[in-house]
C-alpha positions in Angstrom: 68.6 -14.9 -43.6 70.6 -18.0 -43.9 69.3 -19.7 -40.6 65.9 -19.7 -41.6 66.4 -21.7 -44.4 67.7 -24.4 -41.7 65.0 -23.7 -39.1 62.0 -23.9 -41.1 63.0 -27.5 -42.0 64.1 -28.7 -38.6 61.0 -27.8 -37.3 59.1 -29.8 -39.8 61.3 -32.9 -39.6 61.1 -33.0 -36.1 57.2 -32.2 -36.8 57.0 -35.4 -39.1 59.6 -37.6 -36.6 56.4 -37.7 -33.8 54.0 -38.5 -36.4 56.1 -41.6 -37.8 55.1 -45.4 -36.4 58.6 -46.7 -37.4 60.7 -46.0 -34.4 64.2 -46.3 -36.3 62.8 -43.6 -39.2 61.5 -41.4 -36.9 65.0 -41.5 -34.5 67.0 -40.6 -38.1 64.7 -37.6 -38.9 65.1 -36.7 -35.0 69.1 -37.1 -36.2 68.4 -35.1 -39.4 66.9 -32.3 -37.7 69.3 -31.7 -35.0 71.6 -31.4 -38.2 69.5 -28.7 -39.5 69.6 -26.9 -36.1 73.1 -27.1 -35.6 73.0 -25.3 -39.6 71.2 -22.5 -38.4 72.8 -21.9 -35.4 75.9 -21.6 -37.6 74.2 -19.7 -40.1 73.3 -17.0 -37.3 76.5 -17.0 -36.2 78.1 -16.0 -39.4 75.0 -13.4 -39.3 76.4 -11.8 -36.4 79.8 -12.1 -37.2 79.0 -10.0 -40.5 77.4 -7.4 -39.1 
């Protein structure tokens, strides 16, 4: 399933963005994974819309 591929790593960017010191790398992998989620939920969409 297509959204999982996008999930999995949002979770773990957003994982990594709270461990991060550097308050300008962690707000772009905060960025990143909100890309990721917007992915999936697309992704699931076009799940749905297929079947």
């Amino acid at each position: 399933m297509p959204s999982k591929e996008y999930s999995s790593p949002a979770q773990t960017l957003r994982r990594v963005a709270e461990s991060v010191s550097d308050q300008a790398v962690a707000d772009r992998l905060k960025v990143l994974a909100e890309s990721y989620e917007r992915r999936a939920e697309m992704a699931s969409q076009a799940d749905l819309a297929k079947n």
